[in-house]
Backbone of each chain as ProteinMPNN parsed JSONL, in Angstrom:
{"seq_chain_A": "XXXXXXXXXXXXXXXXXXXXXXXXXXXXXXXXXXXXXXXXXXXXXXXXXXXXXXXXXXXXXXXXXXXXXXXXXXXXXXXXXXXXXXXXXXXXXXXXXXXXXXXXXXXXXXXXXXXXXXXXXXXXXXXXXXXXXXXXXXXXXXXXXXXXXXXXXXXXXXXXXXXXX", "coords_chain_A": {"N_chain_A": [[25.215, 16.834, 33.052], [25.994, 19.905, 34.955], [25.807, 20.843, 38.321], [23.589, 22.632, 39.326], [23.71, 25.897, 41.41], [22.576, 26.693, 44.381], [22.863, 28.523, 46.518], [23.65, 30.555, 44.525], [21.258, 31.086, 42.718], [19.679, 31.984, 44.593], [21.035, 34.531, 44.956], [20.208, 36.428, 43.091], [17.58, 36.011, 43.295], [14.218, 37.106, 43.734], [12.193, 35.601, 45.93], [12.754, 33.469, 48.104], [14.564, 30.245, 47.064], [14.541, 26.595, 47.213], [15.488, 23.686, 48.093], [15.28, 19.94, 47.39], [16.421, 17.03, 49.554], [18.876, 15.694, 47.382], [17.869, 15.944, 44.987], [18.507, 17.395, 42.482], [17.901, 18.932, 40.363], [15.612, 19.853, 40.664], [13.089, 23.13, 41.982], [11.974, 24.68, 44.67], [9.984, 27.277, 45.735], [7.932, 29.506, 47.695], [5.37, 32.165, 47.012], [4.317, 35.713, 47.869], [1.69, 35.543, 47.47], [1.255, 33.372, 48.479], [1.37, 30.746, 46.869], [2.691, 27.637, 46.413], [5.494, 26.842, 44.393], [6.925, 24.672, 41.846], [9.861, 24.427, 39.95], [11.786, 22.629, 37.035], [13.861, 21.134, 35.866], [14.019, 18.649, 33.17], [15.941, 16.051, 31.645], [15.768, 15.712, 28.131], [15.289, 13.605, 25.009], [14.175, 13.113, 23.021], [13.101, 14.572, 21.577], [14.825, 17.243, 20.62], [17.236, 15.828, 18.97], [20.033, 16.686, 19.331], [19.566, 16.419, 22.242], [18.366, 17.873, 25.105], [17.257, 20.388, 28.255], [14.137, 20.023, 29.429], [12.221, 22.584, 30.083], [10.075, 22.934, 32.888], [7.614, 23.818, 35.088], [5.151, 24.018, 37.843], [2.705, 24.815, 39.85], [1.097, 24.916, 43.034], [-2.256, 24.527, 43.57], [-4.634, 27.117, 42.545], [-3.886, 30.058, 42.763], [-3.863, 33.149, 41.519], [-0.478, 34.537, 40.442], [0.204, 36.194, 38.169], [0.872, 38.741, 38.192], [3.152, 39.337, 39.417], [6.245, 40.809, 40.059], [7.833, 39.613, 41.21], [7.618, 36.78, 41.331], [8.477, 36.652, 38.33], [11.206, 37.271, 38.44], [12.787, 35.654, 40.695], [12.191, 33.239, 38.657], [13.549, 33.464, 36.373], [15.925, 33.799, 37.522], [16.484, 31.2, 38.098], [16.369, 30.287, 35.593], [19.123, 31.514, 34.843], [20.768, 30.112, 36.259], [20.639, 27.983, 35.189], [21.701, 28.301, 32.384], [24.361, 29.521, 33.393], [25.442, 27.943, 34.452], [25.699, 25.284, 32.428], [26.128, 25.76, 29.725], [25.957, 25.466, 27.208], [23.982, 24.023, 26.854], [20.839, 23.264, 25.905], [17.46, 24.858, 26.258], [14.183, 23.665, 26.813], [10.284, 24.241, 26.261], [7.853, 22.758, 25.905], [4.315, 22.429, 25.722], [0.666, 21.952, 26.155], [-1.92, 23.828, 25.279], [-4.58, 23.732, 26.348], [-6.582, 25.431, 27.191], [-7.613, 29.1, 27.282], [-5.993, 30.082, 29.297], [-3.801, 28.936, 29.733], [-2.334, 29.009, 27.057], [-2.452, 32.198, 27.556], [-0.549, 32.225, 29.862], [1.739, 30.881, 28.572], [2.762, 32.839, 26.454], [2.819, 34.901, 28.455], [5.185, 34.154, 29.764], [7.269, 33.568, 27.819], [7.362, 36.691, 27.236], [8.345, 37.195, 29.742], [10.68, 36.812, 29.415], [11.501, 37.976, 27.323], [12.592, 40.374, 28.658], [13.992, 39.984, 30.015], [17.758, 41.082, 31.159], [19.443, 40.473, 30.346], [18.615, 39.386, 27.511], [20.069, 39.613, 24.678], [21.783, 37.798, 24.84], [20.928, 35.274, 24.225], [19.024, 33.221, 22.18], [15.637, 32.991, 20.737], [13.195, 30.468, 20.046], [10.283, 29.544, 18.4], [6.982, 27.893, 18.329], [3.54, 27.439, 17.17], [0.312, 25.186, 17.132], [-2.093, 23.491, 15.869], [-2.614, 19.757, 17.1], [-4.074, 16.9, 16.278], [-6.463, 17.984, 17.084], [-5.781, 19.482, 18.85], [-4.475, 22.298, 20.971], [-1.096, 23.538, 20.652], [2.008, 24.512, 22.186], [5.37, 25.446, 21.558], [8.616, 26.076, 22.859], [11.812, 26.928, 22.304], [15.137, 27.407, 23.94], [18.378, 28.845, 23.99], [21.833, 29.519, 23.981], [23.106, 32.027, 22.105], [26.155, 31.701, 21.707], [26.246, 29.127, 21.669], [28.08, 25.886, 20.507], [26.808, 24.307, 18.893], [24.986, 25.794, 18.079], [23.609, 26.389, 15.2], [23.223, 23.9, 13.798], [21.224, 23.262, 15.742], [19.008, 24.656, 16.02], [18.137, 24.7, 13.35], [17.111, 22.486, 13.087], [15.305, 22.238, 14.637], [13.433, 23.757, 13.932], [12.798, 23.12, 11.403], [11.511, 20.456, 12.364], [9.268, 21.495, 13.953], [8.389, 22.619, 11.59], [6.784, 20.209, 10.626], [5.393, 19.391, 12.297], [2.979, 20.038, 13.588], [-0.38, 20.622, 12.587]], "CA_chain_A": [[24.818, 18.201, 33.385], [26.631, 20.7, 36.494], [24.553, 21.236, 39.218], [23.051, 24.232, 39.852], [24.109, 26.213, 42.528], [21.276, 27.054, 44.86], [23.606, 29.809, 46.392], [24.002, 31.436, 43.066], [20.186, 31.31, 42.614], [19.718, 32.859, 45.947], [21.753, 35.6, 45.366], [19.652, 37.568, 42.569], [15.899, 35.438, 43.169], [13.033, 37.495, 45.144], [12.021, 34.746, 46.477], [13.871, 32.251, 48.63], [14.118, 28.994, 46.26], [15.004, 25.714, 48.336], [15.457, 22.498, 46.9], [14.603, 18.478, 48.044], [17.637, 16.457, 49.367], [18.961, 14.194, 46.368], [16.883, 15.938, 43.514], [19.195, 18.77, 41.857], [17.238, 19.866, 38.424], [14.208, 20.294, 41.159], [13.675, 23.818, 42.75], [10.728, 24.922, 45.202], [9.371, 28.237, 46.496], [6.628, 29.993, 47.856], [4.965, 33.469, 46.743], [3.786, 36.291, 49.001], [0.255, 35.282, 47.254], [0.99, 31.522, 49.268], [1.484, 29.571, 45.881], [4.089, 26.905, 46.067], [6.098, 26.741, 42.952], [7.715, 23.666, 41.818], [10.47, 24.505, 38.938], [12.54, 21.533, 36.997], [14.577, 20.23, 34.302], [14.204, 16.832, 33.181], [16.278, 15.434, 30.3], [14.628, 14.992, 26.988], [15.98, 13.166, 24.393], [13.632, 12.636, 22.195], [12.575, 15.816, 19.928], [15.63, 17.321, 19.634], [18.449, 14.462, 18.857], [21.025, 16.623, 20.622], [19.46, 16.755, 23.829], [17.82, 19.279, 25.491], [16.179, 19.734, 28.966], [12.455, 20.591, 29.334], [11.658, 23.487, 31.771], [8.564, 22.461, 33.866], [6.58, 24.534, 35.88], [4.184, 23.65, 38.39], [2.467, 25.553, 41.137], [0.459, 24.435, 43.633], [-3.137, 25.721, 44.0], [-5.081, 27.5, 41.428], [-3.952, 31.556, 42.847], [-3.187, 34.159, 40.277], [0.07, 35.342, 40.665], [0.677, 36.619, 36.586], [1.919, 40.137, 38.101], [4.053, 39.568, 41.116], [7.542, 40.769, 39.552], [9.144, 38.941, 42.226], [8.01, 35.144, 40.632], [9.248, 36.421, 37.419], [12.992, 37.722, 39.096], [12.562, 33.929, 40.615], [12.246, 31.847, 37.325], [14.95, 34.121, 35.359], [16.931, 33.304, 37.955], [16.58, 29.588, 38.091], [17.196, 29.963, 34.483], [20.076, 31.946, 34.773], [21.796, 29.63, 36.877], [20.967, 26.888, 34.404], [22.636, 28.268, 31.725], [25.359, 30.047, 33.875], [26.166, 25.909, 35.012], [25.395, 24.433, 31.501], [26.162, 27.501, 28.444], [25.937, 25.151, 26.116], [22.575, 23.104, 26.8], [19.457, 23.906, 25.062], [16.066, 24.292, 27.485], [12.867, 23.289, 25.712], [9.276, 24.515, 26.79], [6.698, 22.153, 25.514], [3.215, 22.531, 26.476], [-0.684, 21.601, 25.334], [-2.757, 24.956, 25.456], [-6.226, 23.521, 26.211], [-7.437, 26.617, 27.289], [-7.182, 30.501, 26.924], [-5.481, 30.662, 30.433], [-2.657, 28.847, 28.946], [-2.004, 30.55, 26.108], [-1.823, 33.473, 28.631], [0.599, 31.95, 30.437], [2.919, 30.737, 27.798], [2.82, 34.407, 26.344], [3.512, 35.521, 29.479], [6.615, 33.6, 30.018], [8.301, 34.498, 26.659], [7.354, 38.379, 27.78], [9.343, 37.947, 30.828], [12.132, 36.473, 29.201], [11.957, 38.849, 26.473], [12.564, 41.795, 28.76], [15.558, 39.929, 30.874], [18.715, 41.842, 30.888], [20.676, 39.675, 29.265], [17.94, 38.586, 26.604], [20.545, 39.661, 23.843], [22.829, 36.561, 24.779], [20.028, 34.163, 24.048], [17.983, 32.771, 21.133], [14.821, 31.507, 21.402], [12.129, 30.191, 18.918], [9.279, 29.712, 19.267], [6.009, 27.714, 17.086], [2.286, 26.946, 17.718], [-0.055, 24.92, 16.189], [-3.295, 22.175, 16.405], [-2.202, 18.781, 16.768], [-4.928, 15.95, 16.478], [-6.982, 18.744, 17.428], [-5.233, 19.99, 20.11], [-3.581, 23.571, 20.536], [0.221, 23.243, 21.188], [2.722, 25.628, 21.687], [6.475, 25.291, 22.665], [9.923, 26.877, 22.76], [13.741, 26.819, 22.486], [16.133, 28.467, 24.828], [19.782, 28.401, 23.277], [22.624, 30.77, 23.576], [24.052, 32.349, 21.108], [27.256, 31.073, 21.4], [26.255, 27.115, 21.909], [28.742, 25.794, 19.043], [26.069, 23.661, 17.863], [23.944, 26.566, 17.586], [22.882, 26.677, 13.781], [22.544, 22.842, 13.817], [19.806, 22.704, 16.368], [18.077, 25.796, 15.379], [17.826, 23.906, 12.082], [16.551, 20.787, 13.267], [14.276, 22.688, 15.766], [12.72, 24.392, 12.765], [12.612, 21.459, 10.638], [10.67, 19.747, 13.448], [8.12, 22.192, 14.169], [7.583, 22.83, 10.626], [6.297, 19.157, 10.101], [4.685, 18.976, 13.89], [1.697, 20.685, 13.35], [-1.068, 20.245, 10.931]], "C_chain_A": [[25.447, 18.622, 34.709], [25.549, 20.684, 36.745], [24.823, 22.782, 39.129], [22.82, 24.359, 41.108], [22.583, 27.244, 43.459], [21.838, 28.462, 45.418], [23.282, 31.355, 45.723], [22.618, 31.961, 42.654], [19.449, 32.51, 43.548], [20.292, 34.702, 45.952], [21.046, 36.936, 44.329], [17.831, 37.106, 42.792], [15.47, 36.202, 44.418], [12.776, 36.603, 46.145], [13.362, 33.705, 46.961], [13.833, 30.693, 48.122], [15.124, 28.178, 47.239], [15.243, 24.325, 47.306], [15.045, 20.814, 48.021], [15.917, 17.726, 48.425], [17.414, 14.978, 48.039], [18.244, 14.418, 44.921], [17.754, 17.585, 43.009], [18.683, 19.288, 40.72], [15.95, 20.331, 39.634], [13.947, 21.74, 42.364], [12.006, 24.276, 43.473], [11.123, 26.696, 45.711], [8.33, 29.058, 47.209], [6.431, 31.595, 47.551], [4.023, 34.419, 47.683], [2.218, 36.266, 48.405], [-0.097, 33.657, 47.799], [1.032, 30.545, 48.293], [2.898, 29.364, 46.113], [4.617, 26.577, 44.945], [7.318, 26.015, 43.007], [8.96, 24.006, 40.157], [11.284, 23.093, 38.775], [12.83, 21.225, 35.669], [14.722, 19.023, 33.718], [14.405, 16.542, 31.408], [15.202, 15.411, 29.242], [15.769, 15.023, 25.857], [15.97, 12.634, 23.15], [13.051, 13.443, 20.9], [13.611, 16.402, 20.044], [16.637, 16.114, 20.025], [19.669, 15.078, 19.409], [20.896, 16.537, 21.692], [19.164, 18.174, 24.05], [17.083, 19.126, 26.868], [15.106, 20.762, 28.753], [12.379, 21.14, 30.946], [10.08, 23.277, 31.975], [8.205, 23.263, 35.241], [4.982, 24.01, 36.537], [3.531, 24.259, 39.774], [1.027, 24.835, 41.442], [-1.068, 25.322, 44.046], [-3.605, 26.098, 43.157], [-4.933, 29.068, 41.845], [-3.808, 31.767, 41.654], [-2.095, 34.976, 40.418], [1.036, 35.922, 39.225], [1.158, 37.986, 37.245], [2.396, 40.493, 39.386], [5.214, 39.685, 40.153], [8.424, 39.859, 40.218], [9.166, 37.07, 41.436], [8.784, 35.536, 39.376], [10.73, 36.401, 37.44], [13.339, 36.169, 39.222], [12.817, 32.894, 39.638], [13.292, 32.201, 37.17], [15.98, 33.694, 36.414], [17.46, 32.123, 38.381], [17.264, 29.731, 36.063], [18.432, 30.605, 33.841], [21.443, 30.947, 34.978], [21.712, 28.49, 35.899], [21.718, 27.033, 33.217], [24.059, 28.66, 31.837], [26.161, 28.139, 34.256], [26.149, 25.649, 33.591], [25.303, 25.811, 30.008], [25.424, 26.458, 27.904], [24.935, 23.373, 25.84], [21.796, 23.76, 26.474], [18.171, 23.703, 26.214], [14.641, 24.61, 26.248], [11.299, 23.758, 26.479], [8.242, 23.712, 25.667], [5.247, 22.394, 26.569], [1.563, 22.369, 25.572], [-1.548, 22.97, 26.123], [-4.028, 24.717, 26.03], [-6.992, 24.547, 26.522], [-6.674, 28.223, 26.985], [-6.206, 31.104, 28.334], [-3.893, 29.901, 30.109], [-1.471, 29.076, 28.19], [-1.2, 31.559, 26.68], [-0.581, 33.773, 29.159], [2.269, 31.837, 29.87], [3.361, 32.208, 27.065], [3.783, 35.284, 27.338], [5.018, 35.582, 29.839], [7.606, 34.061, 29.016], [8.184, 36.098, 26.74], [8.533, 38.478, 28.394], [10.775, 37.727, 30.432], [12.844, 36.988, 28.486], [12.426, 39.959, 27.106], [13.767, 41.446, 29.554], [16.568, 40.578, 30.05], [19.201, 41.185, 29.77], [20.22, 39.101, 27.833], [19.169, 38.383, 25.368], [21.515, 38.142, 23.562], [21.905, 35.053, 24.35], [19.384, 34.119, 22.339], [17.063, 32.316, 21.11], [13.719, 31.683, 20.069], [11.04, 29.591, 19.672], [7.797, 28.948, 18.225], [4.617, 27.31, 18.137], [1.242, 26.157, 16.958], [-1.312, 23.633, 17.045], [-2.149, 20.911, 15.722], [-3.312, 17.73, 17.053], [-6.033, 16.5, 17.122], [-6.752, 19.813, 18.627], [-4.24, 21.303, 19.885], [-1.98, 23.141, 21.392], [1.248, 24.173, 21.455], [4.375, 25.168, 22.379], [7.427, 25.849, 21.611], [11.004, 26.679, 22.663], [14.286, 27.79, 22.808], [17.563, 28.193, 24.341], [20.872, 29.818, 23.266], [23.195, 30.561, 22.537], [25.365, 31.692, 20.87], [27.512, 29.748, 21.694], [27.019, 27.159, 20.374], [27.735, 24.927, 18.291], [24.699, 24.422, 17.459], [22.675, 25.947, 16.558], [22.358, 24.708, 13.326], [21.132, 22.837, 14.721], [18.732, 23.624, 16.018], [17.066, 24.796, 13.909], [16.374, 22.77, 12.114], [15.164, 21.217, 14.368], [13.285, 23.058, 14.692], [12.207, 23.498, 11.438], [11.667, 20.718, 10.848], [9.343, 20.535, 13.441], [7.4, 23.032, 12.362], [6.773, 21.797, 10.168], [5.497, 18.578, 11.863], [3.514, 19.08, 13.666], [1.098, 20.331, 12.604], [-1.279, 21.593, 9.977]], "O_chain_A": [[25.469, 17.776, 35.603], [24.537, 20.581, 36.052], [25.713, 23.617, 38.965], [22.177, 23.632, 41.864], [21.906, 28.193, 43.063], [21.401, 29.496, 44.913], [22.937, 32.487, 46.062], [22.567, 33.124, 42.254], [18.878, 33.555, 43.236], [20.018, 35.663, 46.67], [21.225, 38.125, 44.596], [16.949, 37.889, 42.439], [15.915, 36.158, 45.565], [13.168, 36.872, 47.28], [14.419, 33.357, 46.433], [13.106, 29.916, 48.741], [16.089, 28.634, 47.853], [15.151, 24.176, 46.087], [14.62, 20.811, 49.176], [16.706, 17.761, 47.481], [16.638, 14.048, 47.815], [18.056, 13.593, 44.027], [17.362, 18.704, 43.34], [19.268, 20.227, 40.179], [15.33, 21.336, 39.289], [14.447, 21.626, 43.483], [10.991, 24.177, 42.784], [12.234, 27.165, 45.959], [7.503, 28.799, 46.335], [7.381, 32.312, 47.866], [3.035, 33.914, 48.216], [1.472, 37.073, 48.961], [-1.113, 32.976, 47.668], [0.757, 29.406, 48.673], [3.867, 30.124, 46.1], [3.913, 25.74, 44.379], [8.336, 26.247, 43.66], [8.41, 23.551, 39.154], [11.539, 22.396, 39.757], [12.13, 21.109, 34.663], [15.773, 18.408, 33.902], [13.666, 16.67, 30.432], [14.014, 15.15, 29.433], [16.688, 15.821, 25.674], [16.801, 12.077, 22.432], [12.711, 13.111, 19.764], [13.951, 16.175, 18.883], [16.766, 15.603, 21.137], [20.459, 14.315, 19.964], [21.892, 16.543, 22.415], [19.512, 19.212, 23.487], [16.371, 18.134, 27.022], [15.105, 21.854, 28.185], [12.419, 20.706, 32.097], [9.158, 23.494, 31.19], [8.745, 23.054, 36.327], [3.975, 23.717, 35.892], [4.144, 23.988, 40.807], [0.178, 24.384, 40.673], [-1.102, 26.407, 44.626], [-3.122, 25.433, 42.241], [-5.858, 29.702, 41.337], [-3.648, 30.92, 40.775], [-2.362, 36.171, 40.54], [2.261, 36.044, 39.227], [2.113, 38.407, 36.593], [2.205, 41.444, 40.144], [5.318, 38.75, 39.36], [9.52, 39.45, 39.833], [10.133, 36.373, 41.131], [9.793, 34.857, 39.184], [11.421, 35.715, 36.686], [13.914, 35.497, 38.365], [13.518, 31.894, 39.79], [14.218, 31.55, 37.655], [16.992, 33.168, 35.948], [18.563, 31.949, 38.899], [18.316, 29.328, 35.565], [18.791, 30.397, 32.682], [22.521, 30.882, 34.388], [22.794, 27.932, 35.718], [22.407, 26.076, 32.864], [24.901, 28.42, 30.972], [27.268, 27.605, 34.19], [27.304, 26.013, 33.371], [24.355, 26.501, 29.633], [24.209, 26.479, 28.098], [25.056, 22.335, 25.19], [21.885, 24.971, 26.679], [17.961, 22.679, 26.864], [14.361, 25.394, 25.341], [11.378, 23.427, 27.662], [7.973, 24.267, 24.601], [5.205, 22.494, 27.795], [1.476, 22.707, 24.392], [-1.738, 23.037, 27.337], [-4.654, 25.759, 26.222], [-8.148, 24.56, 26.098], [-5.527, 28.431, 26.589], [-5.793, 32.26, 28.42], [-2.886, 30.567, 30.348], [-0.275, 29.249, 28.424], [-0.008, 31.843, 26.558], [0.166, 34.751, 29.123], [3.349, 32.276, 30.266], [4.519, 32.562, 27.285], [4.814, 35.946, 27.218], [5.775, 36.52, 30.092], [8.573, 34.78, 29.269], [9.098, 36.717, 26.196], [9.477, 39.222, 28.129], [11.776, 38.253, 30.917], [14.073, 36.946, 28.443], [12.797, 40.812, 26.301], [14.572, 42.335, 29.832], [16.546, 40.718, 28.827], [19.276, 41.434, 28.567], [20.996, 38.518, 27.076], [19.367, 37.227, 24.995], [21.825, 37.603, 22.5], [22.417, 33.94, 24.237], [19.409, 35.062, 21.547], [17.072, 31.12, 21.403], [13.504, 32.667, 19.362], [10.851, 29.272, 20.846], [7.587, 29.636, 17.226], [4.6, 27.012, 19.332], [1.268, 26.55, 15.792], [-1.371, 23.152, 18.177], [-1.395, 20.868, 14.75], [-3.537, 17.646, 18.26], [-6.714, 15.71, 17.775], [-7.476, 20.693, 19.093], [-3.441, 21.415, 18.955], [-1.866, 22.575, 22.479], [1.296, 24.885, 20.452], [4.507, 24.656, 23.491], [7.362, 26.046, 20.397], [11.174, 25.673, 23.352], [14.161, 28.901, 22.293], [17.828, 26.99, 24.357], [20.681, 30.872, 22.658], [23.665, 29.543, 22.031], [25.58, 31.154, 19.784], [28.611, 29.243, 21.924], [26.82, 27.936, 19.44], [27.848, 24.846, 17.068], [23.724, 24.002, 16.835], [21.58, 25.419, 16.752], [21.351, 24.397, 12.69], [20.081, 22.389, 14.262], [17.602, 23.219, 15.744], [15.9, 24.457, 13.704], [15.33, 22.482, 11.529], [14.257, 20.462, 14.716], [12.207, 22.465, 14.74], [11.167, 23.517, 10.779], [10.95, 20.257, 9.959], [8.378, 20.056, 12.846], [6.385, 23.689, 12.13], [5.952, 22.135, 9.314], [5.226, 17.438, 12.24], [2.889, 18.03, 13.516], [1.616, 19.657, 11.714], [-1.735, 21.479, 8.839]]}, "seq_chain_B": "XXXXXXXXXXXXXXXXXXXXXXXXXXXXXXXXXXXXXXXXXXXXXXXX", "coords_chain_B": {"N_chain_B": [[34.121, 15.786, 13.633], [32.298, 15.404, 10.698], [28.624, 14.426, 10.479], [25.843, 12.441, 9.519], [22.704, 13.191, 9.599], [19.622, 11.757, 9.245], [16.704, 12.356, 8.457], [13.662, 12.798, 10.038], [10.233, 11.353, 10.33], [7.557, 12.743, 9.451], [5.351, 11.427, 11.183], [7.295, 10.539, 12.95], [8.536, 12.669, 14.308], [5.971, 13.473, 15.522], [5.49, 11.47, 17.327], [7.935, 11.454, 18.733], [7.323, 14.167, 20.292], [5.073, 13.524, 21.559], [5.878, 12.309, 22.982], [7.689, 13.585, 24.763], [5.354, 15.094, 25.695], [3.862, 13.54, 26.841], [5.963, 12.122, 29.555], [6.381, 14.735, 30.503], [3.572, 15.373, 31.699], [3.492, 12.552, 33.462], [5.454, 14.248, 35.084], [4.461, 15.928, 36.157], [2.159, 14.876, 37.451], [3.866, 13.722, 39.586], [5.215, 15.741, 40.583], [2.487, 16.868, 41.806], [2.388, 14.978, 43.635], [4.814, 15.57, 45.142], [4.277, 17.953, 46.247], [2.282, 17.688, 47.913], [3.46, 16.015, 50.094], [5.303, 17.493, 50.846], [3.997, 19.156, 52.169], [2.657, 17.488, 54.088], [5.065, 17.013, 55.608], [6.616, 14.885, 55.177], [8.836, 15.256, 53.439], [11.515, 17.432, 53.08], [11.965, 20.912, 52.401], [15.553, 22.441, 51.627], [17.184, 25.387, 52.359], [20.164, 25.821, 51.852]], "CA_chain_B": [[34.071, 14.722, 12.483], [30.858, 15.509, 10.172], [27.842, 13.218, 10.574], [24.796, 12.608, 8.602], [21.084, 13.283, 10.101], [18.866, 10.998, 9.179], [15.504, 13.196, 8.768], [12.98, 12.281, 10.557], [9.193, 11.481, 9.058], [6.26, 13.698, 10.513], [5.09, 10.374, 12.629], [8.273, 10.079, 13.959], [8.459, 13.697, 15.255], [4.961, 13.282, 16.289], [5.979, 10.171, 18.744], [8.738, 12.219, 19.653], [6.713, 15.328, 21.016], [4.058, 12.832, 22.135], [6.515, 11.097, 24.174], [8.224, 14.644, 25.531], [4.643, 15.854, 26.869], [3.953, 12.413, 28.172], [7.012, 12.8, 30.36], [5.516, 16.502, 31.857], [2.359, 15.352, 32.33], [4.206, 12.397, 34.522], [6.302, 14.89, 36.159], [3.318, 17.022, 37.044], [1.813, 14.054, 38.458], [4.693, 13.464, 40.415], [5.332, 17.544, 41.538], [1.625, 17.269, 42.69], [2.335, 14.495, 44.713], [5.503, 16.043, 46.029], [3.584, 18.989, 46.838], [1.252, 17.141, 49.414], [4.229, 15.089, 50.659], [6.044, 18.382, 51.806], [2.315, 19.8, 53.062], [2.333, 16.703, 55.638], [6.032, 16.943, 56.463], [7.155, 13.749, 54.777], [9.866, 16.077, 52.208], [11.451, 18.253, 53.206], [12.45, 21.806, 51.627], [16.609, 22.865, 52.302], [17.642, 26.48, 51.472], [21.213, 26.303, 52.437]], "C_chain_B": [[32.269, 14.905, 11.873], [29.708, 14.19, 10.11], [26.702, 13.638, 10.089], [23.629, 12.302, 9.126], [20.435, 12.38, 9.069], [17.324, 12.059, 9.462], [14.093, 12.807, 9.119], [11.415, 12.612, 9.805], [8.134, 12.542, 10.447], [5.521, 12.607, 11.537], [6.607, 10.416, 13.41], [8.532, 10.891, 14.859], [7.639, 13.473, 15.921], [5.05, 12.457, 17.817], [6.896, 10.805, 19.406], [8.645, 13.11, 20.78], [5.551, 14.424, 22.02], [4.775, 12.262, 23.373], [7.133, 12.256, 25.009], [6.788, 14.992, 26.6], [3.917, 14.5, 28.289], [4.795, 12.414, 29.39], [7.015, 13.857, 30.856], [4.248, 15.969, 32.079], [2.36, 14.33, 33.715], [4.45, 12.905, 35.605], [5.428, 15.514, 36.819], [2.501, 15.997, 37.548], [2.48, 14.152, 39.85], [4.89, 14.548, 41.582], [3.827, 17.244, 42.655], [1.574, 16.493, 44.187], [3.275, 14.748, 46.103], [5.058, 17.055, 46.894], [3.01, 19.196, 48.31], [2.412, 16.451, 50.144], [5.096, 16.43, 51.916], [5.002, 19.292, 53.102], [2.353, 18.769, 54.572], [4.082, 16.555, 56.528], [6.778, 15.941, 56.264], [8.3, 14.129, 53.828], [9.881, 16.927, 53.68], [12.453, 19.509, 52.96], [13.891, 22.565, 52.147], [16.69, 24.346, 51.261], [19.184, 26.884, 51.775], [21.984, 24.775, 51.806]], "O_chain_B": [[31.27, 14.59, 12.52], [30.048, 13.082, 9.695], [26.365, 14.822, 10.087], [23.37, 11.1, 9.183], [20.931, 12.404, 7.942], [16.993, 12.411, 10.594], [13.401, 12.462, 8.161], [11.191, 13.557, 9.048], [8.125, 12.808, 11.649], [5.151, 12.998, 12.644], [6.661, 10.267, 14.631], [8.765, 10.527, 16.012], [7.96, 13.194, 17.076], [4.76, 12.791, 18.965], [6.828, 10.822, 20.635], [9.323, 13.113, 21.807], [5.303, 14.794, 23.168], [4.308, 11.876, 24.445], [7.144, 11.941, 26.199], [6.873, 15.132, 27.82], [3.67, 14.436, 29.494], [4.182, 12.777, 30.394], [7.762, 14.006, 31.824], [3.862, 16.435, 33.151], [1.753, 14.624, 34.745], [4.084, 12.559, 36.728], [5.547, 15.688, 38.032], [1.901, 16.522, 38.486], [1.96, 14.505, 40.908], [4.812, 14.463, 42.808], [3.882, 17.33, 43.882], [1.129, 16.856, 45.275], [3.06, 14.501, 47.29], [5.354, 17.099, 48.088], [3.069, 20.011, 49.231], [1.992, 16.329, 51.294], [5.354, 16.38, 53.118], [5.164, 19.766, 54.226], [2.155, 19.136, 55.73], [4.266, 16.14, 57.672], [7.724, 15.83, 57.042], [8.814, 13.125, 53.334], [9.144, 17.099, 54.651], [13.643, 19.338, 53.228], [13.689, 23.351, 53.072], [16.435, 24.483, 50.064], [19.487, 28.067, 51.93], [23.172, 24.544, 52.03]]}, "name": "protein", "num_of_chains": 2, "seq": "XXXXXXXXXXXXXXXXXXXXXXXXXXXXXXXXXXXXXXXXXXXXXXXXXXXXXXXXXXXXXXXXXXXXXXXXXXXXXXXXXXXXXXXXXXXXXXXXXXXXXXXXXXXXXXXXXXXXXXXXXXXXXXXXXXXXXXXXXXXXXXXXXXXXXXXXXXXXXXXXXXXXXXXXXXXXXXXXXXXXXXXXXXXXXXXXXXXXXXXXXXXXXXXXXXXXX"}
């Protein structure tokens, strides 16, 4: 995987994102509501068989900041730069719902991503479902023009049709 | 060169996804601990 250019991030993100020496998929910031927000990509290798990384989100704190435009400018632009470095990697959003604030969240996130400029250049899917009783929900990020597109789509869809109960 | 998938059984996905959120729930261990690490000054955050 290229690194991602913190720069490049910098140059359209509200927020000022920083990073850790020695940890490049890992990006930090803080929000004018004082939540620290940990973003990150970490390989996975294991649900889809081409590879894919898993975007991870973590903020520090229990605030509410669901309608600061500025975190959403922020993410999109961490995940700008990841596919602007990497076209032709797939980013995966897995996640266990356990509650209705969850949900919310994951909602939320495919909102904001639905309304980025550029959404048209992207693909993303999307399934939900109980697993062993548990609510689940997760995503695929993929441009359009990855050449292995229509394979992983496939196999993404394949997968999440036999995930669930 | 064309290659042949091997389709995986509904346990095997299962272990698969099981083993992806294992690996975030990890990492969000890990974030929380980075969290406090940069709180006392032991990390610390470059923007340049």
């Amino acid at each position: 995987m290229k690194t991602l250019r913190l720069e490049n991030i910098n140059l359209t993100a509200s927020y000022r994102v920083g990073q850790i020496e020695n940890q490049s998929l890992k990006f930090y910031f803080d929000t004018d509501a004082g939540l620290r927000y940990n973003i990150s990509f970490m390989e996975e290798h294991s649900f889809i068989s081409e590879g894919a990384y898993q975007f991870c989100v973590n903020v520090e704190g229990n605030g509410k900041s669901y309608s600061d435009s500025k975190l959403r400018s922020t993410i999109i632009s961490i995940i700008e730069e990841f596919f602007r470095s990497n076209g032709n990697e797939v980013m995966l959003y897995l996640c266990e719902t356990g509650d209705g604030k969850q949900k919310f969240r994951n909602r939320l996130f495919i909102q904001w991503f639905n309304n980025y400029k550029y959404r048209d250049l992207f693909l993303i899917r999307t399934a939900e479902g109980k697993m062993e009783g548990q609510d689940n929900f997760t995503a695929l990020f993929i441009k359009k023009n990855n050449p292995n597109l229509q394979a992983i789509i496939e196999e993404f869809d394949e997968i999440t049709s036999i995930l669930f109960d | 060169m064309e290659t042949t998938k091997t389709k995986r059984t509904r346990e095997e996905v299962r272990a698969a996804y099981k083993e992806a959120l294992r690996r975030k729930k990890e990492w969000i261990e890990e974030s929380n601990k980075e969290f406090e690490k940069i709180r006392n000054g032991e990390l610390k955050i470059i923007y340049a």
